[in-house]
C-alpha positions in Angstrom: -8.2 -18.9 26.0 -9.7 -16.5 27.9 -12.9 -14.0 26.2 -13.8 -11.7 28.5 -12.1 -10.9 31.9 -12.7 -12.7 34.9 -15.2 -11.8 37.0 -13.8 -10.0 40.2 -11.0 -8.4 38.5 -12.0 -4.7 39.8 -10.9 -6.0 43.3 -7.6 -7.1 42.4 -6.4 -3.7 44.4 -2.7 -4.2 43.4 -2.7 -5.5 40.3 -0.4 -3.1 38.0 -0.6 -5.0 34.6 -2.5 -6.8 32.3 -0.6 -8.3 29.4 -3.8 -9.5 27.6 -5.8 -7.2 25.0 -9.1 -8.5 26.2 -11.3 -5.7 26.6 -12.2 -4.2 30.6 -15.6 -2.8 30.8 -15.3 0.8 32.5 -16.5 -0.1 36.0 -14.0 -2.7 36.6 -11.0 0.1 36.9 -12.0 1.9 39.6 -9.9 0.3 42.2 -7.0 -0.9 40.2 -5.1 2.6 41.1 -1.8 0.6 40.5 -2.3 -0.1 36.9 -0.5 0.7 34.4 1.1 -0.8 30.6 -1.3 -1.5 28.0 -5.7 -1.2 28.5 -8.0 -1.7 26.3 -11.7 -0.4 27.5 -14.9 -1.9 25.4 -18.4 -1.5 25.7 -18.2 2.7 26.2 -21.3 2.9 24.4 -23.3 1.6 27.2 -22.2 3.8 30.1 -25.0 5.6 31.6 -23.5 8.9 32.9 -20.0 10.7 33.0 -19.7 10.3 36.8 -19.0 6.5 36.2 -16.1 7.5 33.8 -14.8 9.9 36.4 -14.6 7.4 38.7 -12.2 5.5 36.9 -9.4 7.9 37.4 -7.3 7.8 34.5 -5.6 10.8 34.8 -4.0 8.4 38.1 -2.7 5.3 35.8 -0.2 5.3 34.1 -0.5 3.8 31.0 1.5 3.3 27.9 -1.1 2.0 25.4 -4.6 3.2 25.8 -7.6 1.8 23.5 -11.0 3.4 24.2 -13.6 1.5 22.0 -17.5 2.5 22.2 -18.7 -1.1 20.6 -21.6 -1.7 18.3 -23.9 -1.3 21.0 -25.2 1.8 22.7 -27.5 3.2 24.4 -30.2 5.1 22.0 -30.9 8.0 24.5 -27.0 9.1 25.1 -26.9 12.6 23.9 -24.0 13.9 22.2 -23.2 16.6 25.1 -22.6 13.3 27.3 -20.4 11.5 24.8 -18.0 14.1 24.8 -18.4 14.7 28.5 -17.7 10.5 28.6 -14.6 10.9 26.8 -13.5 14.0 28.1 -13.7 12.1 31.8 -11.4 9.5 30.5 -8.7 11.5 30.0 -5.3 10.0 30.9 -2.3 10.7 32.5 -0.1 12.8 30.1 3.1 11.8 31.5 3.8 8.1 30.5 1.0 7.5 27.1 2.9 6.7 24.2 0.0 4.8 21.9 -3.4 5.6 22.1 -6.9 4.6 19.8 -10.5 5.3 19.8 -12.3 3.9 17.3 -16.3 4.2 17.2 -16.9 7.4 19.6 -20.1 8.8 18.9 -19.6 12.5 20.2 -19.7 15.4 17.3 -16.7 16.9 18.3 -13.4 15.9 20.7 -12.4 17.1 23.8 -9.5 19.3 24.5 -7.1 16.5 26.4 -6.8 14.8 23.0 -3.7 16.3 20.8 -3.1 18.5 24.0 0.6 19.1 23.5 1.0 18.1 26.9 1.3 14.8 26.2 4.8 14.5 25.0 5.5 10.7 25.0 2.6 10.4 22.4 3.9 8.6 19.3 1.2 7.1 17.6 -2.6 8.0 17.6 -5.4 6.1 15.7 -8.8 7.4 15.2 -11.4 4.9 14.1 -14.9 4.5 12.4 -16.0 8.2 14.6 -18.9 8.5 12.0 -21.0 11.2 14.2 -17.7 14.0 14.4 -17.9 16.8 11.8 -14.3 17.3 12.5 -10.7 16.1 13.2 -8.9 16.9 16.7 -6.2 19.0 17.0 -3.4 16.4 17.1 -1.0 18.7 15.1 0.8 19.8 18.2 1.7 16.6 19.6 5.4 16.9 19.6 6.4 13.3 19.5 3.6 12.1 17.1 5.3 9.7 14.6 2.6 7.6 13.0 -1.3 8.7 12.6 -4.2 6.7 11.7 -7.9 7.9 11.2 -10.3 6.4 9.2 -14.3 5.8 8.8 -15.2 9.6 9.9 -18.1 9.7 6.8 -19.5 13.5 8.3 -16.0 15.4 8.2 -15.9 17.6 5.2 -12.7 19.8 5.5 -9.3 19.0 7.1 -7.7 22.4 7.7 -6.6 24.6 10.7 -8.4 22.9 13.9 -6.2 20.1 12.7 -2.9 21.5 12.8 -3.2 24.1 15.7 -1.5 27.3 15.8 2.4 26.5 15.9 4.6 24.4 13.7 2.2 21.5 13.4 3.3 18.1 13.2 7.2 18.9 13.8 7.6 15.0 14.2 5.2 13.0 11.9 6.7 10.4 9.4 3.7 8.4 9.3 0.1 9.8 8.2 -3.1 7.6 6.4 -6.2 8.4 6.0 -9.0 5.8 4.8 -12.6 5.7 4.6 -13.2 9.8 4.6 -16.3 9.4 2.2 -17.8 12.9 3.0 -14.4 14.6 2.8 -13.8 17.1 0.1 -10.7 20.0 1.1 -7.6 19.4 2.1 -5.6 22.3 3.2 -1.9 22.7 5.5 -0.3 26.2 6.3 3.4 26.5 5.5 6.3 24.4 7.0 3.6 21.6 8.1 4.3 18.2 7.9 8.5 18.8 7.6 9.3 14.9 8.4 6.2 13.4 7.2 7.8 10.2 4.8 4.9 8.2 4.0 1.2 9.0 2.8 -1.8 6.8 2.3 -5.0 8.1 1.3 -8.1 5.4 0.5 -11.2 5.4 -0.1 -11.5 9.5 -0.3 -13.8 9.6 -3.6 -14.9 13.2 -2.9 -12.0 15.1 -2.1 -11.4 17.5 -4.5 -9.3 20.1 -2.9 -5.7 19.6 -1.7 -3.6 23.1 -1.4 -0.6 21.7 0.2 2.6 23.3 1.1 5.8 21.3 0.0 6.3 17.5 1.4 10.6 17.7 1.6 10.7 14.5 3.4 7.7 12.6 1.5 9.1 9.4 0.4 6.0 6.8 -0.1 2.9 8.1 -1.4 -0.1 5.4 -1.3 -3.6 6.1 -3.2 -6.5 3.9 -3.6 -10.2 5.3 -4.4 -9.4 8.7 -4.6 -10.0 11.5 -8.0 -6.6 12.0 -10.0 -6.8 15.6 -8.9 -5.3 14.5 -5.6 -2.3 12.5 -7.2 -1.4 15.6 -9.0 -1.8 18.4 -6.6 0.6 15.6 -4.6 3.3 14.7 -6.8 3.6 18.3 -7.7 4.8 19.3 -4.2 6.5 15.9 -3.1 9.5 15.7 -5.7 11.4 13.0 -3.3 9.0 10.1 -3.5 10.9 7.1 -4.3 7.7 4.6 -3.9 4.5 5.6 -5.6 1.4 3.2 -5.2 -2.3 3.9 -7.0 -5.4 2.2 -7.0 -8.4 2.8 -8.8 -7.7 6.5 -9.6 -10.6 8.2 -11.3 -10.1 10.0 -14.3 -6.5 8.8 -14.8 -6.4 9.3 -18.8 -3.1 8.5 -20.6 -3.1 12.3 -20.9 -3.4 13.1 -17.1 -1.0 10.3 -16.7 1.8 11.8 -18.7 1.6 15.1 -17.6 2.4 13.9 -14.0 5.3 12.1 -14.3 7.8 14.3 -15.4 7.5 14.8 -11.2 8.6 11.4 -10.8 12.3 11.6 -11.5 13.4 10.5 -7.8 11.0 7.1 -8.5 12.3 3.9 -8.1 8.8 1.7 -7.8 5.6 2.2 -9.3 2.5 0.4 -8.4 -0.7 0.9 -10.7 -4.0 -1.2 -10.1 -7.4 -0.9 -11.7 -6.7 2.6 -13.1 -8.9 1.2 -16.6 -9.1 4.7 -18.3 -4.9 3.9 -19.1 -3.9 2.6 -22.5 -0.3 3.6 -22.2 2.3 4.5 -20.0 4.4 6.7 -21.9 4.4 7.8 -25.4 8.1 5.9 -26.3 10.4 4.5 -23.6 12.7 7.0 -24.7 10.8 9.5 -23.6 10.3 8.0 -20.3 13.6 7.3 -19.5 14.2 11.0 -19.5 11.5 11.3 -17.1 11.9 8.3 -15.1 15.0 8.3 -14.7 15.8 6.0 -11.5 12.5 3.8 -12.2 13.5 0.5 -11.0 10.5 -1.4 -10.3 6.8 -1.4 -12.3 4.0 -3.5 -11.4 1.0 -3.4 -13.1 -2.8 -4.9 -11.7 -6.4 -5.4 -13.4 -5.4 -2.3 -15.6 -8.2 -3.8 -18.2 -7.3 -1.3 -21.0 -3.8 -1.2 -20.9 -2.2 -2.2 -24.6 1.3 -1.9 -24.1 3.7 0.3 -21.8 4.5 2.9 -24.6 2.1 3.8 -27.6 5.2 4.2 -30.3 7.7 1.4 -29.0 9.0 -0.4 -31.6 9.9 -4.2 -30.5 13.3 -3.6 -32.5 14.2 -0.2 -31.5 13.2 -0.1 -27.8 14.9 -1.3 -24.5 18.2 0.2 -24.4 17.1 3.8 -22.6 15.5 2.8 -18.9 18.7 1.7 -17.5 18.1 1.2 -14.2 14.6 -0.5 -15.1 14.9 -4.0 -13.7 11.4 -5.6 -12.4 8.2 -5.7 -14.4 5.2 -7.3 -13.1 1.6 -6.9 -15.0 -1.1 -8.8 -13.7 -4.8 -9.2 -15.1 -4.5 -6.8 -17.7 -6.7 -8.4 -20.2 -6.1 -5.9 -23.3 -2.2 -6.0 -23.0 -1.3 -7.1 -26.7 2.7 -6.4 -26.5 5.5 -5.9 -23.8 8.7 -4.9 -24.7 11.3 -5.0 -22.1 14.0 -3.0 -21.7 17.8 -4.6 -21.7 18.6 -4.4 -17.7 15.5 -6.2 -17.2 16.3 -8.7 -14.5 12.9 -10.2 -13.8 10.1 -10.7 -15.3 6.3 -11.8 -14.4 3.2 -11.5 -16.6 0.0 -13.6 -15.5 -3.1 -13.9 -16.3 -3.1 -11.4 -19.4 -5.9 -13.0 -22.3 -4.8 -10.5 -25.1 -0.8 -10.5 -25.3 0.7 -12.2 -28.0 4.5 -11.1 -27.3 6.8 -10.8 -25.5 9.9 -9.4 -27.0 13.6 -8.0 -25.9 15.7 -5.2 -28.5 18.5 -6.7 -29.7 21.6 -8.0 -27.9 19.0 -7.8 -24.8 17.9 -9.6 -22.0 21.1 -10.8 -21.0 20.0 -9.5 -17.2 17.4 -11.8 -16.9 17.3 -14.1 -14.4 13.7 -14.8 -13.3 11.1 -15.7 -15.9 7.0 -16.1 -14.6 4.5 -16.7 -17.6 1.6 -17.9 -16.1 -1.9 -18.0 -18.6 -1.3 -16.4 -21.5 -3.1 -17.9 -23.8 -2.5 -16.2 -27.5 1.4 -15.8 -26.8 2.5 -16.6 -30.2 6.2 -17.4 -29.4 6.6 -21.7 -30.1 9.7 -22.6 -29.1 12.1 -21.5 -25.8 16.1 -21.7 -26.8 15.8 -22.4 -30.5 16.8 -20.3 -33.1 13.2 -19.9 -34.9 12.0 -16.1 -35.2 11.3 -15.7 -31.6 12.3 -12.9 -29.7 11.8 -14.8 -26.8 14.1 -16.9 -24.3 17.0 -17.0 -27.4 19.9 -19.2 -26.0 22.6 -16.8 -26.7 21.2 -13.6 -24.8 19.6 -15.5 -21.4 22.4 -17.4 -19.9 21.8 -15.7 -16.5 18.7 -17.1 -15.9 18.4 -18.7 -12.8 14.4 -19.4 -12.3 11.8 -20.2 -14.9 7.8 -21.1 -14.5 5.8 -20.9 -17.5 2.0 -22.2 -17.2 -0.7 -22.5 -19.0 0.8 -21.5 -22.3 -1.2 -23.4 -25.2 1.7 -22.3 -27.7 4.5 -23.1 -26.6 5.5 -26.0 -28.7 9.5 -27.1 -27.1 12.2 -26.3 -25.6 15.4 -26.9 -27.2 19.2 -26.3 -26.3 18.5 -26.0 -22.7 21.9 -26.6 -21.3 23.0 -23.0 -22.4 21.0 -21.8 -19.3 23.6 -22.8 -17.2 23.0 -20.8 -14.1 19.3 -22.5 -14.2 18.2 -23.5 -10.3 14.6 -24.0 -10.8 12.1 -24.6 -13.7 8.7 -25.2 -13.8 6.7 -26.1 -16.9 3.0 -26.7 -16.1 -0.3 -27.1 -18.4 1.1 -26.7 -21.8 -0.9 -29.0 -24.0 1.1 -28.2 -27.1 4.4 -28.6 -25.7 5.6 -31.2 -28.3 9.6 -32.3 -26.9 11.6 -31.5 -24.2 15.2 -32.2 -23.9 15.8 -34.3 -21.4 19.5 -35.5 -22.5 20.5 -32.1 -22.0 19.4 -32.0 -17.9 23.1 -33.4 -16.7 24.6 -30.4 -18.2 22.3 -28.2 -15.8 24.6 -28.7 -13.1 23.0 -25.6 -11.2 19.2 -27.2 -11.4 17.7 -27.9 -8.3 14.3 -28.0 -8.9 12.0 -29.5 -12.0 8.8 -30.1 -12.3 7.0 -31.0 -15.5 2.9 -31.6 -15.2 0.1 -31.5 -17.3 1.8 -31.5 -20.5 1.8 -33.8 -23.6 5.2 -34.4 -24.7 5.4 -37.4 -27.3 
């Protein structure tokens, strides 16, 4: 496989693509007046003055895809005046670009050609790892911009107006992220911005404080990782359509902040929470959050290391029977979980690696839904026997019949499993490191007439 391009291939006079992404060094596309497609140009850092970027006549080629990268290497004595003037020569023809990136340009500030409105075709712009700019482009006029990328610009402090130009600004957007902004602090749109913009990812922004948004209508996805919980309100208080919230290690997210955001969340069908450790609980009763969370279908929950149970006054007896449409629950490395209580329409089911919980329970009459099952290292889960009709709460015969898949691992407690053929729509099942696991009812496996799949290791069954 080829690493660099061969040598010579500035000559090739009539060559009009290149379907590799191996990097040309500028010098090498000053004859090639036929090309077009896809280039990627490397090494910008070392070019000596803008005549030899002016020379390459870009605004000739027509190209679809366009990757201008400066490289880790440079030369020390380029001034910032002649990075801009380098990247102001390289501007390309506005006719036929449709994707364009430039990741590690070293100028303070960009030239006009880029977000020029002239450049119709332009659907998808990334901005990479600029650390010496002080401040975005003005790519809010684009008029075919779908999907924006920028990321690793440390030195920019406010995103505001020479971002979003002077008309409607980003008529077209659906896609926008942002990651890496460390020196970033306000955040602020004029009205009507942003009308089609359906997903937002923001990481890695610890100082932004600011956000005075107008209202996102078409917001569907928002996505925060590394960022104060000042930003996840000011944005779920003007984007009431999200149906797909994501956060990650979201400082100062309190059980109280927590609960006075999501009454904004009625349109939410999936919530995923990581490393937020300043939550104990996610709603005061499930009662309560089912009037809230109304369309909440899907909750997964990651290294939330004070997290005790998913509401503070749920009752294992009395709870389950008001989040109707609440069907997946996943919780992950939460180590303080003691208690999860899972609603009826609960139709899968995976907790792993949680050192604290000790039950697992369904109300009454529930988990008739279920039909996946994933315990996997839970150590103090008190419940000693799946089927039977002991005082468990747990996998009862009469109430699980749809299960259809069933791994349990690493579950010191779990003494047997009894009355197993009532499982009936059972494919798989998976029973691994339970050292305590005393029977298992083997005579009952013809009956399983769905089962596919067994497996059985590390367990010491007398």
């Amino acid at each position: 496989m080829l690493k660099t391009m061969p040598l010579g291939i500035g000559e090739l006079k009539s060559l009009h693509t290149l379907s590799s992404d191996i990097g040309l060094k500028l010098t090498e596309l000053k004859n090639l007046q036929n090309l077009h497609g896809k280039v990627c140009i490397d090494g910008l850092g070392n070019v000596e003055n803008s005549a030899d970027a002016r020379e390459a006549n870009f605004s000739r080629k027509r190209f679809s895809e366009l990757v201008l990268d400066w490289g880790d290497e440079f030369n020390v004595l380029r001034t910032k005046s002649l990075e801009k003037e380098i990247l102001n020569e390289l501007m390309p023809y506005n006719g036929t670009l449709e994707k364009l990136r430039i990741s590690l340009y070293r100028g303070v500030e960009f030239p006009n050609w880029v977000g020029d409105p002239s450049y119709r075709r332009l659907t998808i712009v990334s901005i990479e790892s600029c650390e010496e700019s002080t401040s975005l482009p003005m790519l809010g006029q684009l008029p075919s911009l779908k999907e924006l990328f920028i990321g690793g610009m440390s030195k920019v402090k406010v995103v505001g107006m020479e971002f979003l130009g002077t008309d409607l600004a980003f008529p077209s957007l659906e896609i926008l992220e942002f990651d890496s902004m460390s020196g970033w602090e306000e955040w602020s749109t004029k009205s009507g911005a942003f009308p089609c913009l359906q997903e937002l990812c923001i990481e890695d922004c610890p100082n932004l404080v600011r956000v005075s948004l107008e209202a996102l209508p078409s917001l569907r996805v928002l996505k925060l990782r590394k960022c104060g919980h000042g930003v996840l309100k000011s944005l779920v208080d003007i984007a009431l359509s999200i149906t797909k919230l994501e956060i990650d290690d979201i400082s100062g997210l309190t059980d109280e902040v927590w609960r006075g955001m999501i009454g904004c969340l009625g349109a939410v069908e999936e919530i995923k929470i990581s490393e937020c450790n300043e939550i104990r609980y996610l709603w005061e009763s499930e009662a309560e959050a089912s009037k809230l969370l109304m369309n909440l279908k899907m909750l997964e929950l990651r290294k939330c290391e004070n997290l005790v149970s998913l509401g503070e006054k749920d009752k294992e007896d009395n709870c389950g029977s008001s989040l109707t449409s609440f069907s997946w629950l996943g919780v992950w490395n939460c180590n303080s979980l003691e208690h999860c209580s899972c609603p009826d329409s609960m139709e899968t089911l995976d907790i792993w690696d949680c050192d604290s919980i000790t039950s697992v329970s369904f109300p009454t009459g529930g988990g008739q839904k279920l039909k996946s099952l994933v315990i996997w290292d839970c150590k103090k889960l008190s419940e000693k026997e799946l089927g039977g009709k002991e005082k468990t709460r747990f996998l009862i015969k009469s109430k699980m019949q749809m299960l259809e898949f069933v791994f349990i691992a690493n579950w010191p407690n779990l003494k047997s499993i009894s009355e197993l053929s009532c499982f009936i729509h059972l494919n798989r099942l998976c029973i691994s490191e339970c050292p305590g696991m005393e029977s298992f009812p083997d005579h009952e496996l013809p009956n399983l007439t769905s089962l596919t799949e067994l497996t059985i290791k590390k367990c010491t069954i007398k």
